[in-house]
C-alpha positions in Angstrom: 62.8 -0.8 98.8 60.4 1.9 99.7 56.5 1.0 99.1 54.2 3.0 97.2 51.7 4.0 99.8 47.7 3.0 98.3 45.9 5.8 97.5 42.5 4.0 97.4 43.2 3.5 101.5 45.0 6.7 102.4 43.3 10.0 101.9 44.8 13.3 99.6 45.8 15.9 101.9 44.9 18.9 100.1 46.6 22.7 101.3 43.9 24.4 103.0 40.6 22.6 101.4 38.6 20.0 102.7 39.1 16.4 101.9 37.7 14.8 99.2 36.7 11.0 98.8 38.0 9.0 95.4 35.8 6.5 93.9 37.0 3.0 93.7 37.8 1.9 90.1 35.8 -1.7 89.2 37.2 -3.7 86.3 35.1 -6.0 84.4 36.3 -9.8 83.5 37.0 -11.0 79.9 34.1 -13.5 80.5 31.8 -10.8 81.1 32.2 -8.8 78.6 32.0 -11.6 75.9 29.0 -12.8 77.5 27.8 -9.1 77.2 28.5 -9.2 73.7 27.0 -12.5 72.8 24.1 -11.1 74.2 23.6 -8.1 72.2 24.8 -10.0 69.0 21.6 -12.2 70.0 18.8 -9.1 70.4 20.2 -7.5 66.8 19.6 -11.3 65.5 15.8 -11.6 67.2 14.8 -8.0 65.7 16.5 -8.6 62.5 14.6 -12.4 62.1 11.5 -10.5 63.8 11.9 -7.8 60.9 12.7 -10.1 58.3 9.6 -12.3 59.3 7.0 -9.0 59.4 8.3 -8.3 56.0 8.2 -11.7 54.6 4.1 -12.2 56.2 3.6 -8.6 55.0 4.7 -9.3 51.2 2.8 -12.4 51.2 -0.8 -10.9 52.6 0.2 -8.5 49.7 0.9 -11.0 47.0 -2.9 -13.0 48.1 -4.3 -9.5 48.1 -3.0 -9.1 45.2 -3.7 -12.5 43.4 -7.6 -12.0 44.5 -7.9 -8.3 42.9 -6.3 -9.4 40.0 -8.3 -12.4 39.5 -10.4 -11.3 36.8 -14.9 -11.5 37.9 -16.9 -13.6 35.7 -20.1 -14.9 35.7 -20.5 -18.8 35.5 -23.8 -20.6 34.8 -24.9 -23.6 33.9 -25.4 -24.7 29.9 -29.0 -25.3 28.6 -30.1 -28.3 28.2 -31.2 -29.1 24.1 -33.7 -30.3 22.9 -34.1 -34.1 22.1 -35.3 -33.0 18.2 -33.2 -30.4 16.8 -34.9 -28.3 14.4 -33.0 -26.2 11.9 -32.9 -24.3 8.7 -30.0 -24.9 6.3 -30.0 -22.8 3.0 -30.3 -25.1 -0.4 -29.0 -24.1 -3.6 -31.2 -24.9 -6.8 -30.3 -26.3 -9.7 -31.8 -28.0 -12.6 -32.5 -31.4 -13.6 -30.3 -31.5 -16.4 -28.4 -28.3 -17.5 -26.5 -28.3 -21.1 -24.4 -26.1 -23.6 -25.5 -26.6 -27.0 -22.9 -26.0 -29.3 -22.4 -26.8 -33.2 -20.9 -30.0 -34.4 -20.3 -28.5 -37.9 -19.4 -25.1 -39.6 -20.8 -22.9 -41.3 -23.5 -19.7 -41.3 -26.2 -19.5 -39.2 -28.9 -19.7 -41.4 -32.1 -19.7 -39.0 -32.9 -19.7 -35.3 -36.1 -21.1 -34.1 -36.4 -20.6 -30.5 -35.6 -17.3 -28.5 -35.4 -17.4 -24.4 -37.8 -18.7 -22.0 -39.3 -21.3 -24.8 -40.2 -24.2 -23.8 -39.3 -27.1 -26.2 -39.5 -30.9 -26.4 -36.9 -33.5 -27.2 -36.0 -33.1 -30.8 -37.3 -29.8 -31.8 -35.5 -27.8 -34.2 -33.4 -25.2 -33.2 -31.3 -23.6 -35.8 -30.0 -24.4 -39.5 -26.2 -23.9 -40.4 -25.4 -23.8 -43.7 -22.6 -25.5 -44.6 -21.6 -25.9 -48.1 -18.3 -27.4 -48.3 -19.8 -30.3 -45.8 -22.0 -30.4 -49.0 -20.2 -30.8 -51.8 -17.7 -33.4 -49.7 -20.2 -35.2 -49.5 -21.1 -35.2 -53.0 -17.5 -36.2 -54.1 -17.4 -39.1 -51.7 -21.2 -40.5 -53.0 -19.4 -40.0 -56.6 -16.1 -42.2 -54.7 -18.0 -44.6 -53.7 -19.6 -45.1 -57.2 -16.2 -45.8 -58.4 -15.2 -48.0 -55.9 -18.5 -50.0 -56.5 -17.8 -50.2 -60.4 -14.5 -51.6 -59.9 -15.4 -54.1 -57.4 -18.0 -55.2 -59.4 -15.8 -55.9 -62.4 -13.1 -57.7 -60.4 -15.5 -59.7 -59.4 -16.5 -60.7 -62.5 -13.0 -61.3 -63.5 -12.2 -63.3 -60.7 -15.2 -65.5 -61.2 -14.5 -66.0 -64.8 -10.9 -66.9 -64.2 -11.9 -69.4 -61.6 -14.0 -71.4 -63.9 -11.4 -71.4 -66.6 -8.6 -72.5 -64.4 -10.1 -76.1 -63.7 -9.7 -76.6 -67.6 -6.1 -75.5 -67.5 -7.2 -72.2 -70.1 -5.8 -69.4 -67.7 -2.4 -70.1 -65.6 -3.1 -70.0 -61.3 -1.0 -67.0 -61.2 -3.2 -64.6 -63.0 -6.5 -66.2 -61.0 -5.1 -65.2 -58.1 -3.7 -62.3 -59.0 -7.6 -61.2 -60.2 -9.0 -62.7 -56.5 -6.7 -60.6 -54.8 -7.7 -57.4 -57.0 -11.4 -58.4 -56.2 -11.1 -58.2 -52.7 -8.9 -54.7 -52.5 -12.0 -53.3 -54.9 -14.8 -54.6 -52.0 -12.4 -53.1 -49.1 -12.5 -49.7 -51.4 -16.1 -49.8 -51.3 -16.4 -50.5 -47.7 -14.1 -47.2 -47.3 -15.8 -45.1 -49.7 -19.3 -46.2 -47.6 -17.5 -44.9 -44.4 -16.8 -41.8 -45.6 -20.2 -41.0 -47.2 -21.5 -41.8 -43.6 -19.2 -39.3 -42.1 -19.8 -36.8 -44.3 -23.6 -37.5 -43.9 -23.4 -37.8 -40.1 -22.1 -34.2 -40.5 -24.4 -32.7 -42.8 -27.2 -33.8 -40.1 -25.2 -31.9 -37.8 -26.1 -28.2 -39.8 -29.7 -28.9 -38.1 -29.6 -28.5 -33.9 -31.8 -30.3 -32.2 -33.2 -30.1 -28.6 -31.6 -33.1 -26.4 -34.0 -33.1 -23.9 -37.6 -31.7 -22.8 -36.7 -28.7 -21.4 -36.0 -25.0 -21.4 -34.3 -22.0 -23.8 -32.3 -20.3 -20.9 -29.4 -18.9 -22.9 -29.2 -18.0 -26.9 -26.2 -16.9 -27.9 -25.9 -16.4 -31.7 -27.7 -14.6 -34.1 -29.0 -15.4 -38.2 -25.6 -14.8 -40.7 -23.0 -15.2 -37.9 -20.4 -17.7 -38.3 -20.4 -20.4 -36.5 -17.2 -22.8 -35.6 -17.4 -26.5 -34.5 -16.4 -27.3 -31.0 -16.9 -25.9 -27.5 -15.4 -22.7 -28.2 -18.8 -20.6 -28.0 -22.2 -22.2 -27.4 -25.5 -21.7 -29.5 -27.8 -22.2 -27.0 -28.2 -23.3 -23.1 -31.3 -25.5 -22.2 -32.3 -26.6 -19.2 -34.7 -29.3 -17.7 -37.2 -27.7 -15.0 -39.9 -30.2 -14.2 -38.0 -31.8 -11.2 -35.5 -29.6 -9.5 -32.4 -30.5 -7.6 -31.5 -29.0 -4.4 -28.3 -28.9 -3.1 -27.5 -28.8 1.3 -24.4 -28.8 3.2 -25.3 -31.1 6.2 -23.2 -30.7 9.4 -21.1 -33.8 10.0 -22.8 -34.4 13.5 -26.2 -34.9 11.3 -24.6 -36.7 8.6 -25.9 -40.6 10.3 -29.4 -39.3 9.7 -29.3 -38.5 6.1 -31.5 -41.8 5.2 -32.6 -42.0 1.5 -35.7 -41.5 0.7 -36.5 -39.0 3.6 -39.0 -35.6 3.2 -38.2 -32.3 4.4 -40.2 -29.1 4.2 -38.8 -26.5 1.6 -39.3 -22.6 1.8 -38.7 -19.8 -0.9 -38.6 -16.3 -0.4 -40.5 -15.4 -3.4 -43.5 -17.9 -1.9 -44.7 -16.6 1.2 -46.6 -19.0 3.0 -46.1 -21.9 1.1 -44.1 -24.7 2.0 -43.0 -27.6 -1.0 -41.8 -30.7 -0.1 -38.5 -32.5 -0.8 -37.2 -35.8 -1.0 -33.8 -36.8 -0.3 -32.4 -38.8 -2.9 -28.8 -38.9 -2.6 -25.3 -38.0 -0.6 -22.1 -37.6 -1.9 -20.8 -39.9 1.1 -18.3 -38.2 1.8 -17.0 -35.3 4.4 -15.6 -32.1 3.0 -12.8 -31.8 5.0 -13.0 -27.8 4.4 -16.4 -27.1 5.4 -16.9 -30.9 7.3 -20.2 -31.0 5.4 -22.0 -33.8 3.7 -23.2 -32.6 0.7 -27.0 -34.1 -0.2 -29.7 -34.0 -2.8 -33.0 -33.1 -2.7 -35.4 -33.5 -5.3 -38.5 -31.5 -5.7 -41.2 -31.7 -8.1 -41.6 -28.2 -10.4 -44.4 -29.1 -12.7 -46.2 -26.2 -12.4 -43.1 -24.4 -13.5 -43.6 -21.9 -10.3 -40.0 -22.6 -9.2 -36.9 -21.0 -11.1 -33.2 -23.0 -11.3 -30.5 -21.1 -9.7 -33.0 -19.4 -6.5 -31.7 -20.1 -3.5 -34.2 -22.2 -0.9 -34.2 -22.9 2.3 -34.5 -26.0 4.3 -35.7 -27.0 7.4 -34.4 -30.1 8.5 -35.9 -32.2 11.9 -33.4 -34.8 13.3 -33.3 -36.7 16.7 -29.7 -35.3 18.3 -27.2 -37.6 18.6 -26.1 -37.0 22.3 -27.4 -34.3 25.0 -26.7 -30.8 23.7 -26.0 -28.2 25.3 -27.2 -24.4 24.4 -24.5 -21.6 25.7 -24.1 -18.2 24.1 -21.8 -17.9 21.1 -20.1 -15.0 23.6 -19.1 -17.7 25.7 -16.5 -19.5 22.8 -13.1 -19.2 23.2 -11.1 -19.3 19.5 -7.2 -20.6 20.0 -5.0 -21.7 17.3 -5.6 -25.4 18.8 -9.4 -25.2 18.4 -12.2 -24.2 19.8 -12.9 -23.9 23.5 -15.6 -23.2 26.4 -14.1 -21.9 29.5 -15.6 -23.3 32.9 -14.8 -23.1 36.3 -13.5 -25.7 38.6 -12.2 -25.9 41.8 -8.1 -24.9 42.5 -5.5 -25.5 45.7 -6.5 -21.7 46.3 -9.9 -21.5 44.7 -12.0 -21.3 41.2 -9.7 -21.6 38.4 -10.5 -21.6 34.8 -10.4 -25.2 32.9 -10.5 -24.3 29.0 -12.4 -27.7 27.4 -12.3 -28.2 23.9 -15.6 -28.6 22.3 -17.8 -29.7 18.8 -20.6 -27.0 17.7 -23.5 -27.5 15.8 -26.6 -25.3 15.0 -24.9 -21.5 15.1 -28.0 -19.0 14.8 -25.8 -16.4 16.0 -26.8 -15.3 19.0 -26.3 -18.9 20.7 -24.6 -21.9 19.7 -25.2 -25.7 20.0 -22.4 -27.9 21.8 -22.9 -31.4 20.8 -20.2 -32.7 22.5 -17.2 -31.3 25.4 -19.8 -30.5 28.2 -21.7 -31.7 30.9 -24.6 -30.7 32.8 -22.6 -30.6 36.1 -20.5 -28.1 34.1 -20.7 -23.8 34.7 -19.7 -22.0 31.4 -17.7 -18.6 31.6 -20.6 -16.2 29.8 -18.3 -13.8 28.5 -14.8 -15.0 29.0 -12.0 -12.1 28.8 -9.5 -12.8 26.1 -6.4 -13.4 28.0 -8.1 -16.1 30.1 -5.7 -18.9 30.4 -6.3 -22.7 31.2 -5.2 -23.1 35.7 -5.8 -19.0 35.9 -7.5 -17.9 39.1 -11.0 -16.3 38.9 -13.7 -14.5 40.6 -17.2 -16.0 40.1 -19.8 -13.6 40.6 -22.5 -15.4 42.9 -25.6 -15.6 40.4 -29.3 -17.1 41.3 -30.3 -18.5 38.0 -32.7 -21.0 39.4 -36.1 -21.3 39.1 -36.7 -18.9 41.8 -35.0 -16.1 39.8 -36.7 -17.0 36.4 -40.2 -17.2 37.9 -39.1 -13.2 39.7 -38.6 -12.4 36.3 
């Protein structure tokens, strides 16, 4: 067998050229090139986890960025301190003493009036005459009834009394005794009934002269001399009304409601007395909460014996109380209305900084511009002034850093 002669060791005669050298070939080993590979596989990994990881810090540094922009800026101070005595101005609304309809008892035609509006009359001053003549001439029938009843009582009377002498000398039978008794009896029942029908009719003749029920005054007349008038409460004559001691009526916060003591004073304005200040006595509560207003409704007397005050006006009244608990003063910008109640936002602190805490809390004195919290804050507390209205109870917020000290009050 011939043998192939190796080119790598003998050199290519060429025809006429030069000779050329040949390169020897170098084949890598399976183990290489997988370790090759493995180790590119690994550098794609590194830059891919290196890539992944950049992203991953660069969308959270956006996300925080992002949190702390959109965290909404609010300014957070602390609530006023009330005052120990709470003084405040509730509006009363005046009534009279005693207020009454008048109406006719009887019918009939108005016959006469006596007193117009704005008279002042005492207890049982006449009004007005009704005439009423069939009340008249019933009672004429039953006087002429009760005549006849009287004469036939008085005759079986007699009879009976006769017949009960005569029956102890066997000269009338039992029977007919008895039978006279018995009519003599009936005949005094028919009297008796005749009598209460006279006094009816009598009790309603009186009633075709209106008198005044009480000491007071004309503030209503409604009917006029020939009109017809009907018996009942279907259209009054008059309306009077008693004016020398008024009543005055408050709604009294509930948070107050412990202090309403009987027999306490408070001062009492009018608009149409400038300057001058009556005085009221608190006589009585309804003792009870309206659970629509959460109110206690109270009286106040005051005396009106100069006439200078008018039922109906509306007063107002300035109460002084001792506060239950520390109060707190916060503007009425600063109250948050949910359908679960009513809240004050504050800030506290979070994992990741302030947050808003929504607290629930009880009002009392509302003059508008600022509003009493009786009860829900603190004095350690710092109260959202003017709390957007999407705030949200855990949301993340940006205090503004305020100097409300007494450095900055005495500056300004």
């Amino acid at each position: 067998m011939n043998r192939v002669p190796n080119n790598s060791s003998q050199p290519t005669q060429g025809h006429g050229h030069d000779d050329v050298p040949v390169l020897n070939e170098t084949r890598l080993s399976p183990r290489m090139t997988a370790v090759g590979a493995v180790l590119i596989v690994l550098v794609f990994v590194v830059l891919a986890v290196v890539g992944i990881l950049s992203r991953m810090h660069s969308d959270k540094v956006l996300a925080d960025t992002t949190a702390v922009l959109a965290a909404p800026t609010v300014i957070a101070l602390p609530p006023q301190p009330g005052a120990p005595v709470d003084n405040f101005t509730l509006p009363g609304n005046v009534t009279a003493y005693t207020d009454s309809p008048i109406y006719a008892r009887t019918s009939g035609y108005l016959t006469r009036w006596y007193y117009d509006i704005g008279a002042h009359v005492r207890k049982g001053a006449l009004l007005a005459e009704i005439s009423s003549p069939e009340v008249d001439q019933q009672l004429a029938q039953a006087q002429a009834d009760l005549a006849t009843a009287e004469a036939n009582a008085s005759n079986a009377k007699i009879q009976a009394n006769r017949y009960q002498g005569l029956v102890q000398s066997n000269a009338v039978s039992k029977q007919d005794t008895d039978t006279l008794v018995s009519q003599a009896a009936a005949t005094a029942a028919a009297v008796k009934s005749a009598q209460a029908n006279v006094q009816r009719l009598k009790e309603l003749q009186s009633f075709e002269k209106v008198y005044a029920p009480f000491d007071g005054v004309i503030t209503a007349r409604t009917v006029d001399t020939g009109q017809l008038i009907d018996s009942g409460a279907a259209k009054e004559m008059f309306h009077m009304q008693a004016v020398h001691t008024l009543r005055v009526y408050v709604n009294l916060p509930q948070v107050y409601a412990p202090q309403a003591k009987i027999g306490s004073t408070f001062d009492i304005v009018f608009p149409e007395h400038p300057g001058k200040t009556f005085t009221g006595t608190l006589v009585r509560t309804s003792d009870a909460i309206d659970p629509a207003s959460r109110t206690l409704l109270v009286e106040l007397d005051i005396s009106n014996r100069t006439g200078e005050l008018l039922p109906g006006s509306l007063a107002q009244v300035h109460f002084k109380v001792k506060t239950p608990a520390q109060t707190f003063v916060i503007p009425v910008a600063a109250l948050i209305f949910r359908h679960e109640g009513l809240r004050v936002g504050t800030v506290v602190d979070g994992p990741k900084g302030p947050v808003a805490h929504l607290v629930p809390v009880v009002i009392g004195q509302d003059d508008g511009a600022t509003v009493q919290i009786v009860n829900g804050l603190s004095v350690s507390d710092k109260v959202i002034q003017d709390p957007p209205d999407s705030l949200i109870e855990g949301e993340r917020i940006s205090p503004e850093k305020t100097d409300s000290g007494p450095k900055a009050e005495e500056d300004q």
